[in-house]
DOTIMI-778831 format. One line per field, with one value per residue: residue number from 0; x, z negated, y of N, C-alpha, C, O in turn. Coordinates in Angstrom, 3 decimals, padded with zeros to 6 digits. Layout:
% DOTIMI-778831
rogu <- NUM,...
nxx <- X,...
nzz <- Z,...
nyy <- Y,...
caxx <- X,...
cazz <- Z,...
cayy <- Y,...
cxx <- X,...
czz <- Z,...
cyy <- Y,...
oxx <- X,...
ozz <- Z,...
oyy <- Y,...
This chain:
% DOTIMI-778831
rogu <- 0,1,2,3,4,5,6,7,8,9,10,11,12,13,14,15,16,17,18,19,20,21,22,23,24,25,26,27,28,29,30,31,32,33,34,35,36,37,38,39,40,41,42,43,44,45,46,47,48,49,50,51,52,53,54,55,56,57,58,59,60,61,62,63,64,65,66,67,68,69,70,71,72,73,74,75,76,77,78,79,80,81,82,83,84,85,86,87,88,89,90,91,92,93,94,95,96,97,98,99,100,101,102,103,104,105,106,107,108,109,110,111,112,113,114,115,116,117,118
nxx <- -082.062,-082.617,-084.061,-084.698,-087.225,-087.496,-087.473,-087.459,-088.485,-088.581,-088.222,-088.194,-087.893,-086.485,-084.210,-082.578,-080.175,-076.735,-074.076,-070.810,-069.401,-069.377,-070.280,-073.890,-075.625,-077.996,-080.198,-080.847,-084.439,-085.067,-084.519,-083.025,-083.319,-081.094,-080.678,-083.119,-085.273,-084.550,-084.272,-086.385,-085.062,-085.250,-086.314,-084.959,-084.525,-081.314,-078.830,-076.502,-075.857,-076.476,-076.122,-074.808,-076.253,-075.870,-074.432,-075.634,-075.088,-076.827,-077.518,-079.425,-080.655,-080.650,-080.211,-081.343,-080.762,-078.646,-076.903,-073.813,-070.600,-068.517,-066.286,-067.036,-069.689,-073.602,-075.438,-076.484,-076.476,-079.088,-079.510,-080.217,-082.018,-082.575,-082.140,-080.748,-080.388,-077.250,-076.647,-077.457,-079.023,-078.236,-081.104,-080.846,-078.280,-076.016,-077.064,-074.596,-073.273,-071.073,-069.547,-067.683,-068.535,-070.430,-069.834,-066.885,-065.587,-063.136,-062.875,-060.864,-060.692,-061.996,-061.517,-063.848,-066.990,-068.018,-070.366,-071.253,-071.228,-072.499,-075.645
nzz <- 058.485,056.523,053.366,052.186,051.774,054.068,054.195,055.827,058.707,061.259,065.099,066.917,068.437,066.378,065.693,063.191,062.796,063.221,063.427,065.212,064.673,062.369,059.483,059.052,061.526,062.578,065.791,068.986,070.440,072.397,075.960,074.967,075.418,075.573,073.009,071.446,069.199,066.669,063.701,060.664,057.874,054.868,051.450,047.881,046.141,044.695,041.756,043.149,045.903,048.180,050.520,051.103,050.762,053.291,052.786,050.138,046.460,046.596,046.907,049.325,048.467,049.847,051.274,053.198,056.373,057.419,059.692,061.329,061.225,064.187,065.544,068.357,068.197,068.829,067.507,066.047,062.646,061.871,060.760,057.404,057.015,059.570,062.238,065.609,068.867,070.417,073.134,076.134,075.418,075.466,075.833,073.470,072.184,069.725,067.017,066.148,064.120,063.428,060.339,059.315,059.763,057.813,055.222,052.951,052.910,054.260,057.552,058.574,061.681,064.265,066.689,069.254,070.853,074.720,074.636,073.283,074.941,076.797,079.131
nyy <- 082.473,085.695,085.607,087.273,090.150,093.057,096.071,098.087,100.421,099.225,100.076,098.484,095.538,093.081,090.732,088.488,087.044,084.234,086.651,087.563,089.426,089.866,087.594,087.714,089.236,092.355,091.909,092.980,092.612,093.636,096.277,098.997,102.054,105.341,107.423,106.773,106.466,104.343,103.072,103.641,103.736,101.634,101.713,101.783,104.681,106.085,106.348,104.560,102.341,100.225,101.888,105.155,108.306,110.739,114.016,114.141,113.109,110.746,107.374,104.853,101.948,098.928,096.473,094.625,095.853,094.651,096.029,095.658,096.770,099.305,099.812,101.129,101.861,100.986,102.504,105.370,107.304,109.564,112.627,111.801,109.234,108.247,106.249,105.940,104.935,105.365,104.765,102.836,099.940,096.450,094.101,091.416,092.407,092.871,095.206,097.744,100.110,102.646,103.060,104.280,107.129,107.902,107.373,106.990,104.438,102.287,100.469,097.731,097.559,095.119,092.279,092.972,091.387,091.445,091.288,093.593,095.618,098.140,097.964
caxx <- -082.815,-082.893,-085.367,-085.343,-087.924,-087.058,-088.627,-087.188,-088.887,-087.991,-089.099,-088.134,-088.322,-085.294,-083.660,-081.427,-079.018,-075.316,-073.081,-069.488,-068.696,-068.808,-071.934,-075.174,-076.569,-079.730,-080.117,-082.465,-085.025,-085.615,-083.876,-083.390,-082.656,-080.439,-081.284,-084.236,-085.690,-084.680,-084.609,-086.009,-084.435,-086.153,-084.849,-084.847,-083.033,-080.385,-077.130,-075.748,-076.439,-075.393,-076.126,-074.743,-077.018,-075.533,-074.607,-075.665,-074.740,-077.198,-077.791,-080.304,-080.561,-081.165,-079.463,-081.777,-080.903,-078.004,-075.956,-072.430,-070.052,-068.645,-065.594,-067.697,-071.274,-074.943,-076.525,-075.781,-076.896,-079.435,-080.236,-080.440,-082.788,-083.223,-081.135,-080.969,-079.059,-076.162,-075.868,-078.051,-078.455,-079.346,-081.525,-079.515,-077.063,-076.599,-077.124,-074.008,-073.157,-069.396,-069.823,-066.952,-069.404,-071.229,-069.091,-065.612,-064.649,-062.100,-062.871,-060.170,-061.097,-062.070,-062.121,-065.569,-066.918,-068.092,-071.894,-072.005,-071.381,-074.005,-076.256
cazz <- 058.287,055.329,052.111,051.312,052.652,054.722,053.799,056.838,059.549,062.850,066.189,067.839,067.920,066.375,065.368,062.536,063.206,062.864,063.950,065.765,064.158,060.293,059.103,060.063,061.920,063.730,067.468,069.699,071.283,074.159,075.800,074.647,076.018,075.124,072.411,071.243,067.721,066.499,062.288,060.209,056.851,053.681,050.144,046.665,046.440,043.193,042.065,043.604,046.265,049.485,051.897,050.810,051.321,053.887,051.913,048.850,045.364,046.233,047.960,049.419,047.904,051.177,051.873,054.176,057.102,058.069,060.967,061.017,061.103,065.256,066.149,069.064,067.668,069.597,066.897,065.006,061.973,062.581,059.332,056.281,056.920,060.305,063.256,066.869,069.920,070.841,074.491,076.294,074.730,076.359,075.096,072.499,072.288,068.034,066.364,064.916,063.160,062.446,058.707,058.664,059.755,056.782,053.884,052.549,052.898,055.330,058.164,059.513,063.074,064.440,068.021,069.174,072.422,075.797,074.842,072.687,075.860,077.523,080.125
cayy <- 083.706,085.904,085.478,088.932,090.911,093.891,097.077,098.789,100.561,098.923,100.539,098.204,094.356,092.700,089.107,088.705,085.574,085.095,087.556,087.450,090.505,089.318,086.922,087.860,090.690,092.864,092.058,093.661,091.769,094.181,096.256,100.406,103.553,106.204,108.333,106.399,106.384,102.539,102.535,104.356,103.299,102.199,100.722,102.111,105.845,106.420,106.709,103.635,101.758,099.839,102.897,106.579,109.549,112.091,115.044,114.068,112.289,109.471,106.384,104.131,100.425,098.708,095.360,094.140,096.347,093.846,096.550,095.277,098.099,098.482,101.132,101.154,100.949,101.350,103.020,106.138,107.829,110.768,112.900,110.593,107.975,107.731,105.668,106.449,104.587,106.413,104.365,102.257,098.913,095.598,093.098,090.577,092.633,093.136,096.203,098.139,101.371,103.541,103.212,105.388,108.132,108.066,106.981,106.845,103.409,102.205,099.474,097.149,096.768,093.625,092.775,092.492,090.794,091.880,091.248,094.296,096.446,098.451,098.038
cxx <- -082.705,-084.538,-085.694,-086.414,-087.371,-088.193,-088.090,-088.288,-088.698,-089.207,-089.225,-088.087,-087.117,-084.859,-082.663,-080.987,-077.393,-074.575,-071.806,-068.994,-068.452,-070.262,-073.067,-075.177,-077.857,-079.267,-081.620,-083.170,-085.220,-084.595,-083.782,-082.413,-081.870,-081.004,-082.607,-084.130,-085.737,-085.124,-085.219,-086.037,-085.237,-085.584,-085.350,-083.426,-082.691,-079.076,-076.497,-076.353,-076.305,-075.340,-076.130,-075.791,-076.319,-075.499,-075.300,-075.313,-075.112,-077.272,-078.590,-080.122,-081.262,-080.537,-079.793,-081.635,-079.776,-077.390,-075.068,-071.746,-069.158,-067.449,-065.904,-069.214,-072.024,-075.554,-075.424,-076.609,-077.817,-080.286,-079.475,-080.258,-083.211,-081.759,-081.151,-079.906,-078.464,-075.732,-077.361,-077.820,-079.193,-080.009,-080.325,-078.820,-077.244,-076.089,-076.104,-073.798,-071.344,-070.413,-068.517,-067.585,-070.225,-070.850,-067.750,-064.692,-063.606,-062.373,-061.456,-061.045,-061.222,-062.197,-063.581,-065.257,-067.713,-069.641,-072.266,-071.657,-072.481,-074.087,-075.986
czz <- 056.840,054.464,051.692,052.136,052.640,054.205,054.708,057.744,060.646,063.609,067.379,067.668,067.345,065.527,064.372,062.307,062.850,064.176,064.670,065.151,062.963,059.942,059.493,060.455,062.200,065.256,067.828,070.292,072.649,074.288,075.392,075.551,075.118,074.279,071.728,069.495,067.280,065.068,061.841,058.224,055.088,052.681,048.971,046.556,044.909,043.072,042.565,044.414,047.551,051.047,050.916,051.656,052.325,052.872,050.273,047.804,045.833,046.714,047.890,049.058,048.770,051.550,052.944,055.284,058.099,059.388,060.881,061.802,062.785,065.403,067.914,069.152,068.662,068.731,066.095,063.930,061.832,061.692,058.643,056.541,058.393,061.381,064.613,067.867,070.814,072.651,074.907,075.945,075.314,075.122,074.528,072.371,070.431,067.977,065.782,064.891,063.319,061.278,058.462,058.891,058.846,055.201,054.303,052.544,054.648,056.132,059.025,061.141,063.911,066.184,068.565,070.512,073.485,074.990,074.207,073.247,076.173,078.702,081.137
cyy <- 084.159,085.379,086.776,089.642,092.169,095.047,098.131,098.909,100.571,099.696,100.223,096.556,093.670,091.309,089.419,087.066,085.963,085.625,087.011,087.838,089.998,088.902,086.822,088.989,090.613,092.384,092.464,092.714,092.449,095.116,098.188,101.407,104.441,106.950,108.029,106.143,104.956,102.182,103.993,103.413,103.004,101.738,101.997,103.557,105.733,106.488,105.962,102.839,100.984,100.945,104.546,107.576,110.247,113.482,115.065,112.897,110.784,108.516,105.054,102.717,099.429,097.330,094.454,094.464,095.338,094.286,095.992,096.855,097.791,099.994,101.768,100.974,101.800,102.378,103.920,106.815,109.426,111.134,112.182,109.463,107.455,107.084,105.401,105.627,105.683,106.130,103.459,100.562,098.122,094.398,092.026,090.815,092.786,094.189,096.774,099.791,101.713,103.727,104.117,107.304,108.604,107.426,106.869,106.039,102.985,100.852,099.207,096.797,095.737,093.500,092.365,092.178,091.510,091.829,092.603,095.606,096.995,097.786,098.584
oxx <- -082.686,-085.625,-086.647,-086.263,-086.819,-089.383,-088.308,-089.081,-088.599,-090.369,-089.738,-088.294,-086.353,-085.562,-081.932,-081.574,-076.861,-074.500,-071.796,-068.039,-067.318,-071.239,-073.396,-074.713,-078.652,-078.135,-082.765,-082.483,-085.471,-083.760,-084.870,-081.299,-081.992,-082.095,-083.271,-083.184,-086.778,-086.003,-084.886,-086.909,-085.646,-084.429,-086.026,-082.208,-083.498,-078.267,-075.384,-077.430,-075.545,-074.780,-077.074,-076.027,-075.607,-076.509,-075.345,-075.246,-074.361,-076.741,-078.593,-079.082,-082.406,-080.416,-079.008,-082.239,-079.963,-077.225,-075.292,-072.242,-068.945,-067.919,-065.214,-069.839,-071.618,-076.258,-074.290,-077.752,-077.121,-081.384,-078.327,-079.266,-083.979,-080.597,-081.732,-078.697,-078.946,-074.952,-078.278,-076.750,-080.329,-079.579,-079.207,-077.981,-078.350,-075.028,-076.222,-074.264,-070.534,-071.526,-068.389,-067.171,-070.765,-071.633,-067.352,-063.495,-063.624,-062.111,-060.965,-061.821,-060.121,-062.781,-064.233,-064.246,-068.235,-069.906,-073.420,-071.674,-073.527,-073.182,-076.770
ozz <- 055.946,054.877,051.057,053.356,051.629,053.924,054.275,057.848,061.275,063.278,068.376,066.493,068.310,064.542,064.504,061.680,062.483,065.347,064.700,064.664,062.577,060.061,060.261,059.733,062.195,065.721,067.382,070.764,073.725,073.389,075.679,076.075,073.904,074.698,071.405,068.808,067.438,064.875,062.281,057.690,054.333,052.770,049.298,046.738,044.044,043.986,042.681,044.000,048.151,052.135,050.261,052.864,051.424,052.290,049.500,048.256,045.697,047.763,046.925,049.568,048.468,052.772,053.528,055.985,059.312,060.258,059.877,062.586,063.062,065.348,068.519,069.898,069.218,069.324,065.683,064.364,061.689,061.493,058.952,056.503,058.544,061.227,064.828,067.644,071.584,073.327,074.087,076.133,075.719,074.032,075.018,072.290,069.890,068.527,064.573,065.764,063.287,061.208,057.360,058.346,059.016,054.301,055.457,052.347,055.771,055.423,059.842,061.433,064.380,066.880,068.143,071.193,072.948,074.797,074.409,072.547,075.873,079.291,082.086
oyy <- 083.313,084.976,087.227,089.583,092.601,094.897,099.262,097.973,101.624,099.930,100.730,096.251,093.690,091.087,090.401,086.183,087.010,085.253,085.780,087.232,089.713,089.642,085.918,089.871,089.673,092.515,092.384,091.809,091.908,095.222,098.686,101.414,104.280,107.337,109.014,105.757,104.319,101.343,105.093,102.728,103.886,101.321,102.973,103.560,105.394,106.647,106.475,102.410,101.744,100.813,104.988,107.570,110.691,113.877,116.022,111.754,109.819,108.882,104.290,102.298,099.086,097.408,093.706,093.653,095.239,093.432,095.316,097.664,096.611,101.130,102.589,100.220,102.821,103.195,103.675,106.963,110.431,110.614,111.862,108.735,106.505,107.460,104.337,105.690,106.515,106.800,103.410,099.983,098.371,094.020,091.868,089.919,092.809,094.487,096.575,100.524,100.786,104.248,104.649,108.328,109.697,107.123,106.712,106.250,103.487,099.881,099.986,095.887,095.453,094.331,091.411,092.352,092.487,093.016,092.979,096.619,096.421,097.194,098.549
């Protein structure tokens, strides 16, 4: 488990263990619907920081949020600060994001496994 404390606003119940994808991740504990309101994002805003703003200069200082990045991800970026499932997601399945949706950097693609299918 992490030591850091989380200053995120989960909306939903979630485990952070290791990953498949790369180290640790989020997993859900239950299971969500489509379109449902899951993070909403918290951390230190400024010029630098491990999560870019949308449309602007700055970005949130957030390391605790622990998504792993998914060329097939559950969750997408909605606004800023907030994070929404894009599919229906089953319980234990873990939490990820397209980080190429919201920043500049470039992911090698990894293959991921059947569990982080839907429902």
């Amino acid at each position: 488990m992490s030591s850091e404390t989380d200053t995120n606003f989960w909306l939903i119940k979630t485990e952070y263990r290791q990953s498949p994808i790369h180290g640790f991740g989020r997993f859900t504990l239950e299971d969500i619907n489509a379109n449902k309101l899951v993070l909403v994002l918290g951390g230190t805003i400024g010029d630098k920081g491990s999560m870019p703003i949308r449309g602007t200069k700055l970005f949130i200082d957030n390391p605790q949020t622990h998504i792993n990045h998914s060329s097939r991800p559950n969750l997408e970026l909605d606004g800023q600060i907030l994070f929404r499932s894009c599919k229906n997601i089953a319980a234990g399945s873990e939490l990820t994001l397209d980080y190429t949706t919201f920043t500049k950097l470039n992911f090698v693609p990894v293959e991921e496994s059947e569990q982080h299918e839907t429902r």
